[in-house]
C-alpha positions in Angstrom: 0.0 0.0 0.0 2.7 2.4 0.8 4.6 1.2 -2.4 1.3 2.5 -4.3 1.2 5.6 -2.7 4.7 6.2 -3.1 4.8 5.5 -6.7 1.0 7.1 -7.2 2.3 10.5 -5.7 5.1 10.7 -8.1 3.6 10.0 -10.9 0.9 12.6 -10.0 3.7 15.1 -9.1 5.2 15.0 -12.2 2.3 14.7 -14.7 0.8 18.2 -13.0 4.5 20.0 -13.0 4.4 18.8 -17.2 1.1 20.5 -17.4 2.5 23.4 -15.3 5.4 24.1 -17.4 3.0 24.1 -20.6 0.6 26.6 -18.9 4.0 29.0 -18.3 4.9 29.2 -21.6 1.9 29.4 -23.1 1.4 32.4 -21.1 4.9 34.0 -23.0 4.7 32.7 -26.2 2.3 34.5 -29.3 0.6 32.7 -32.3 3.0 34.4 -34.9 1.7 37.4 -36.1 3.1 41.0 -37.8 4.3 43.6 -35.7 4.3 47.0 -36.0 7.6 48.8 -36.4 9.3 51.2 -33.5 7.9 54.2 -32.9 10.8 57.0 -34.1 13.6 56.3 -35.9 14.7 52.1 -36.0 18.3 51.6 -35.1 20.4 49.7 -37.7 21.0 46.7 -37.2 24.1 44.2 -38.7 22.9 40.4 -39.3 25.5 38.1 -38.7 25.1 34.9 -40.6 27.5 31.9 -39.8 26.8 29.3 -42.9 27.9 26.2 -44.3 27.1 23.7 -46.9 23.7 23.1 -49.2 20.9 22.0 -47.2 17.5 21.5 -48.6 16.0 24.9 -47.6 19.1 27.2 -48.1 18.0 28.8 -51.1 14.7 30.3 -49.2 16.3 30.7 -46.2 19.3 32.6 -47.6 17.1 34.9 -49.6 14.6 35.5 -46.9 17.5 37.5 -45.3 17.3 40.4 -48.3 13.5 40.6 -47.5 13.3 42.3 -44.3 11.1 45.0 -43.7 13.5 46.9 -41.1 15.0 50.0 -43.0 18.5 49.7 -41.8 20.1 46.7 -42.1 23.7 44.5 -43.3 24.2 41.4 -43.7 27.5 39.7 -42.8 27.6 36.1 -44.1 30.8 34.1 -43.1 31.8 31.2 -44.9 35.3 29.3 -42.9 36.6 27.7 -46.5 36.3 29.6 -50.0 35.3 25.3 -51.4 32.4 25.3 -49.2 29.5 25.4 -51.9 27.4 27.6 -50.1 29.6 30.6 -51.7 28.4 30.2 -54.6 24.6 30.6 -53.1 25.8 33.7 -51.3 27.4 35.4 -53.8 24.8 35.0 -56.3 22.4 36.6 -53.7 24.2 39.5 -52.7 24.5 40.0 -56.7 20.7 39.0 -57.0 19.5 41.7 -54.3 21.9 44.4 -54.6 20.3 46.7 -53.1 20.4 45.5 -49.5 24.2 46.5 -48.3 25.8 42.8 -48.0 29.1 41.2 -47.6 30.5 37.9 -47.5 33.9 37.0 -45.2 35.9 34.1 -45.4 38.1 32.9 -42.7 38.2 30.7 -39.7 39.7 32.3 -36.2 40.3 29.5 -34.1 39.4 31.2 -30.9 37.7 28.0 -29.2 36.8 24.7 -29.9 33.5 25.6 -30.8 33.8 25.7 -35.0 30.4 28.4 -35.2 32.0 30.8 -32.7 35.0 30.9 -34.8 33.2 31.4 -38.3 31.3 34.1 -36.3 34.3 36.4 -35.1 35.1 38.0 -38.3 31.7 39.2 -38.8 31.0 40.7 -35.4 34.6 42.8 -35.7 33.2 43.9 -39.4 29.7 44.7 -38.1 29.1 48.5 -38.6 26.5 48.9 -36.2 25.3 49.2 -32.4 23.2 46.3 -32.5 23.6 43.0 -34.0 22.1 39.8 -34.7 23.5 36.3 -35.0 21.4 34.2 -37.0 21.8 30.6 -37.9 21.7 30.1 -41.7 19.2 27.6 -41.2 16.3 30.3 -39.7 13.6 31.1 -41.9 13.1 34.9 -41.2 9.9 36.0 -41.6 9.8 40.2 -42.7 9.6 41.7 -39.9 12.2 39.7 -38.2 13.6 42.3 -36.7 11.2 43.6 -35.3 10.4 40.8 -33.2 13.8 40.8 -32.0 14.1 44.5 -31.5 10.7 44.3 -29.4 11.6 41.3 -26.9 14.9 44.3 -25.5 13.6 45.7 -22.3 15.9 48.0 -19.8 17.2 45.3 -18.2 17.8 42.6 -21.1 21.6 41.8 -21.4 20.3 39.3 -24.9 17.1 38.8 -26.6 17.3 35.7 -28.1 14.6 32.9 -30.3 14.6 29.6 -29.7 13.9 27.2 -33.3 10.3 25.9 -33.9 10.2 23.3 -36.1 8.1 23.2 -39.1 7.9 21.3 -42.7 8.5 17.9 -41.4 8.7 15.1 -44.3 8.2 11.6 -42.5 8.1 10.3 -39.2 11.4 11.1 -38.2 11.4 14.4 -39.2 7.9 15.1 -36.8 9.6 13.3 -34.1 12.5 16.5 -34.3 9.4 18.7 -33.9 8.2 17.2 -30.9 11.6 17.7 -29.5 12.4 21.1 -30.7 8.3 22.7 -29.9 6.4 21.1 -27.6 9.5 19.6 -25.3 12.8 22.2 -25.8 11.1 25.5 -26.9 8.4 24.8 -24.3 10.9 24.7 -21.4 12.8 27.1 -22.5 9.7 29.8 -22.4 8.5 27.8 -19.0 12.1 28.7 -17.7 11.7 32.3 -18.8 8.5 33.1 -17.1 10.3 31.5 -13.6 13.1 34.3 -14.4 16.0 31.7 -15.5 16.1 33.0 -19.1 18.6 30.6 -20.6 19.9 31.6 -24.3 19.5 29.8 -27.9 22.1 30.3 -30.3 19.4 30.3 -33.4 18.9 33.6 -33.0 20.7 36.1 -30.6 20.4 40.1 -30.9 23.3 41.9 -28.7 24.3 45.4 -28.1 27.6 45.5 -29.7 28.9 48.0 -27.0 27.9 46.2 -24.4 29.1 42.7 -25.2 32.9 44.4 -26.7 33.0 46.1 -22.9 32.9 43.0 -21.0 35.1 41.3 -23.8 33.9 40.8 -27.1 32.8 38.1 -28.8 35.5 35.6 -27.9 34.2 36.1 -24.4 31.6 33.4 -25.8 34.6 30.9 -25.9 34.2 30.8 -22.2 32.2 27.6 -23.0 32.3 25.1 -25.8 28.7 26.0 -26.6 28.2 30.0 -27.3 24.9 30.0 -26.0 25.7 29.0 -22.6 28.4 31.0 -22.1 26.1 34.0 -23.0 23.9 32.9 -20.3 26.7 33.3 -18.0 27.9 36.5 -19.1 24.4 38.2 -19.2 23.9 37.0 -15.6 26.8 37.8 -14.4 25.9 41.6 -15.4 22.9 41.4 -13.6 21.2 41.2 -16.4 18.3 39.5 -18.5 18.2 36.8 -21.6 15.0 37.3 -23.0 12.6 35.7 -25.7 10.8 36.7 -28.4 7.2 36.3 -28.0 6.5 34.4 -31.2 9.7 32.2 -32.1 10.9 31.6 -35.4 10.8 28.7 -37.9 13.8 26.0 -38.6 12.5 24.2 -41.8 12.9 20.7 -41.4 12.4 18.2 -44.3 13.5 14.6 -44.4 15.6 13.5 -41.1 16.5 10.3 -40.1 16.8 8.6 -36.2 20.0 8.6 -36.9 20.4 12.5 -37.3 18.5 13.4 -34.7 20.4 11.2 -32.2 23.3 12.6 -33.3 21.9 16.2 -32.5 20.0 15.5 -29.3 23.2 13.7 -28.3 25.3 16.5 -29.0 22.9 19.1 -27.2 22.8 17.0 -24.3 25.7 16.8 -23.3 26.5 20.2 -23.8 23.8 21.0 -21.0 25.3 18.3 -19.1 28.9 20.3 -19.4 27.7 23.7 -19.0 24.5 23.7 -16.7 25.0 19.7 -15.0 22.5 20.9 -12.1 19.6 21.7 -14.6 20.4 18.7 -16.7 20.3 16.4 -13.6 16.4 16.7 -13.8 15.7 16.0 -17.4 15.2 12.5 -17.4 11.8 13.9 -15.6 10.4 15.9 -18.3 9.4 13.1 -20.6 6.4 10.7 -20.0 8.9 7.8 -19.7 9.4 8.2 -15.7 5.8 9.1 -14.7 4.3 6.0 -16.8 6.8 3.8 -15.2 5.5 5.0 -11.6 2.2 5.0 -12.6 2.3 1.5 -14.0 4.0 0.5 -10.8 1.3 2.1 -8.5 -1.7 -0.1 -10.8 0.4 -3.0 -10.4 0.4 -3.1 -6.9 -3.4 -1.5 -6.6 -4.6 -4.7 -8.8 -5.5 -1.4 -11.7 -5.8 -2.2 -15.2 -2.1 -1.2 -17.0 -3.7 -0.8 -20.3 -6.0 2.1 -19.0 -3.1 3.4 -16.1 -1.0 4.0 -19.8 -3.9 5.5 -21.9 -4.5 7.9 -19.0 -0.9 9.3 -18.6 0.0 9.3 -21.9 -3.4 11.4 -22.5 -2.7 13.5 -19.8 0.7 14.3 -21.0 0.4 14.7 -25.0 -3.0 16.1 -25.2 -1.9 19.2 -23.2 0.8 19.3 -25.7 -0.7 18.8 -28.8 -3.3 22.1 -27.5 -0.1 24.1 -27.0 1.3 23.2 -30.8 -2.4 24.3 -32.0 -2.9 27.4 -29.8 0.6 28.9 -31.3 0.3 27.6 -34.8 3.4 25.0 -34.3 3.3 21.7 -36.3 0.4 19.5 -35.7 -0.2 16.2 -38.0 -2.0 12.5 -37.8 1.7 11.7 -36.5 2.2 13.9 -33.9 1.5 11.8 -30.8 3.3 9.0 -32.0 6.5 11.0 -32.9 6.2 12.3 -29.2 6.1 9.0 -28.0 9.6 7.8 -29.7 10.9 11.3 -28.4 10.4 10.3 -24.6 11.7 6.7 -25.7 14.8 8.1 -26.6 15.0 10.7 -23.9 16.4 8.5 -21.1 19.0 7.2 -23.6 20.1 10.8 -25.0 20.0 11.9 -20.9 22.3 9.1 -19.8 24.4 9.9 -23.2 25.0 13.4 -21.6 26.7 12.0 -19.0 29.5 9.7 -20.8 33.0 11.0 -22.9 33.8 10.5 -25.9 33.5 12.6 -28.9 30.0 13.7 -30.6 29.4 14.9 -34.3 29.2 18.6 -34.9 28.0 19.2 -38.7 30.9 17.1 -39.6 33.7 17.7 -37.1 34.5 15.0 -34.2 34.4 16.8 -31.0 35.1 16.5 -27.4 32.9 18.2 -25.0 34.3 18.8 -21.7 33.5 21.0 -18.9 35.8 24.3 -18.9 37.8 22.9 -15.7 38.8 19.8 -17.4 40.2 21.5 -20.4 42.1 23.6 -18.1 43.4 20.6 -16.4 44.6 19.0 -19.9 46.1 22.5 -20.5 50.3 22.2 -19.5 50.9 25.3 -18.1 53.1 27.3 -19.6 56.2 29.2 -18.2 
C-alpha cells in the first residue's frame, strides 16, 4: 500500500509539474503574427550569418535574409573555407539583391573549440553597427524579423534571443525533431523564462555590440564550448536578462533520419550536461517515460488495469501538448502523438548519453565536449 502511494504521488507530481510548465509558456509565447515597427527612428542593425554547406532549404532561407522590412540593415555572411558550396549561393544573392548592403567573409579564427563561434568572429569585428544579430543560416526569417527581436529588449535585457520551432516535417522522423524542438525544448525554454531563468539559444541572438565588446567581445563566448551558454553566464553575471521573443521563429525541417537526430540530441545534451550539470540532472523527468513507469508501478500493486493506467498518462501528457502546438500555430499532424512517443523513448537514452565521454558529431567535425575545468586541467601550463 505504501509502495502505491509512493509510486501514485510521483507519478501525480510529475504529470501536473508537465502540465504546469505548458501553462508558463503558453502564457509567454504568441501565435505568430506582424508587428508594427518602432515608434521613431529604427536603429540599424548588422545580421551576422555563420553558414555552411547546401541543405534543402538554403536557397529560401538565404534569400529571406534580403526581405526584411526593417530600413536599416547589413548582412554579414561568413563562410570558414572559400570550397564550401554555399559561396556560390551567397554570392549570387548578394548580386541577385543588390540593393540591400551585404558582404560575404571568409576565414576561420580558431578562438575555441567551438567551429560556429569561430566562423562568427570576423563578422561581429566587421559589423558596422550598435546592434547586431546572429542568426543561424538555417532560420527562416519571416519580414519583420527584426522587429520581433528589436521588441523582446527591455531595460534590463543583457540578450534577446529565439529559440527554433520546427516546421515542414517530411516523415516520421522528421515530426519526431518537432516534438523535440516545440512542444519539449522551446516549451521549457519559455516555461524557464517566465520562472526568471532565461537561458539563451544560439538560433537567434540580438546583442548590443557595446555592451558585449566592454565586457570582452565576442571571444568572451569561448568561455564555453557552446556559445549560448556562455552567453547565459555573461548576461547574468551583469545582472542582467536573456529574453525571448514572443513568437519564435521557424527551422524548416524536411526529411531526417533517427539517426540524425540522435546525433543532434546527443550532442545538445551533453553540452547541458557540461555547462548547466544541475539543470540537466532533472531531465530525465520531463518526458512521460518516468511518470508512466510510476504510474504503471502504483496499478500493479493496486490490482489497476495497465492498459487504462497507460492511456490515461500518456493522455494526460500529450493532449496538453498537442493544444499548446495548435494554440501557437506549431506543427500539428495524424503523426504527432506518436512522434512524441519515440521522443520520450529516446529521452532516457540521450540523458544518460549526456553523462558519458567520448567525442559527438558537430555538422561534420568529431568533438570533445568537456567542462571548462577539465580542459584547463589537460592544459600544461606554460612558463
Amino acid at each position: 500500500m505504501e509502495l502505491t502511494f509512493i509510486a501514485a504521488s510521483l507519478s501525480t507530481a510529475l504529470i501536473l509539474s508537465n502540465a504546469a510548465s505548458i501553462s508558463l509558456a503558453a502564457s509567454r509565447l504568441k501565435r505568430r503574427g506582424t508587428i508594427a515597427p518602432p515608434a521613431g527612428k529604427s536603429q540599424p542593425v548588422s545580421i551576422v550569418v555563420p553558414s555552411r554547406g547546401v541543405e534543402a532549404f538554403t536557397h529560401e532561407t538565404l534569400e529571406r535574409t534580403f526581405a526584411l522590412d526593417w530600413p536599416h540593415y547589413e548582412l554579414i555572411f561568413c563562410v570558414a573555407h572559400a570550397d564550401d558550396p554555399v559561396v556560390k549561393l551567397i554570392n549570387r544573392a548578394i548580386a541577385r539583391f543588390s540593393k540591400v548592403p551585404a558582404r560575404l567573409l571568409i576565414g576561420d579564427d580558431r578562438v575555441s573549440a567551438n567551429p560556429k563561434l569561430n566562423n562568427c568572429v570576423k563578422g561581429w569585428e566587421a559589423a558596422r553597427h550598435s546592434w547586431v544579430i546572429l542568426a543561424d543560416s538555417n532560420v527562416l526569417m519571416p519580414r519583420d524579423y527584426v522587429e520581433h527581436m528589436m521588441a523582446a529588449w527591455r531595460p534590463d535585457t543583457g540578450l534577446v534571443c529565439s529559440t527554433p520551432i520546427g516546421s515542414r516535417p517530411e516523415g516520421f522522423w522528421a515530426d519526431v525533431e518537432c516534438a523535440f524542438l516545440n512542444t519539449l525544448q522551446a516549451r521549457w525554454q519559455y516555461a524557464g523564462e517566465a520562472l526568471g531563468l532565461g537561458f539563451a539559444q544560439g538560433k537567434s541572438m540580438l546583442w548590443n555590440k557595446p555592451m558585449l565588446n566592454a565586457n570582452g567581445g565576442i571571444r568572451a563566448l569561448a568561455a564555453e564550448i557552446a556559445e549560448d551558454a556562455a552567453a547565459t553566464k555573461l548576461v547574468n553575471g551583469l545582472g542582467l536578462r536573456v529574453n525571448l521573443v514572443a513568437a519564435p521563429f521557424e527551422q524548416p525541417l524536411g526529411q531526417r533520419t533517427v539517426g540524425e537526430i540522435w546525433s543532434r540530441q546527443a550532442r545538445w545534451a551533453r553540452l547541458r550536461r557540461v555547462t548547466f550539470p544541475l539543470f540537466f540532472a532533472p531531465e530525465l523527468l520531463t518526458g512521460a517515460a518516468v511518470p508512466l513507469a510510476l504510474a504503471l508501478v502504483a496499478a500493479a500493486s493496486a490490482g489497476v488495469s495497465l492498459w487504462a493506467t497507460a492511456i490515461a498518462v500518456l493522455a494526460a501528457f500529450y493532449l496538453p501538448e498537442c493544444a499548446l502546438a495548435l494554440s501557437k500555430g506549431w506543427h500539428l499532424s495524424p503523426r504527432t502523438v506518436a512522434a512524441m512517443i519515440a521522443r520520450d523513448v529516446m529521452l532516457p537514452f540521450i540523458w544518460a548519453r549526456g553523462w558519458l565521454g567520448g567525442a559527438v558529431d558537430w555538422r561534420g567535425n568529431a568533438m570533445i565536449i568537456r567542462t571548462k575545468a577539465a580542459e584547463l586541467e589537460e592544459t600544461p601550463s606554460r612558463a
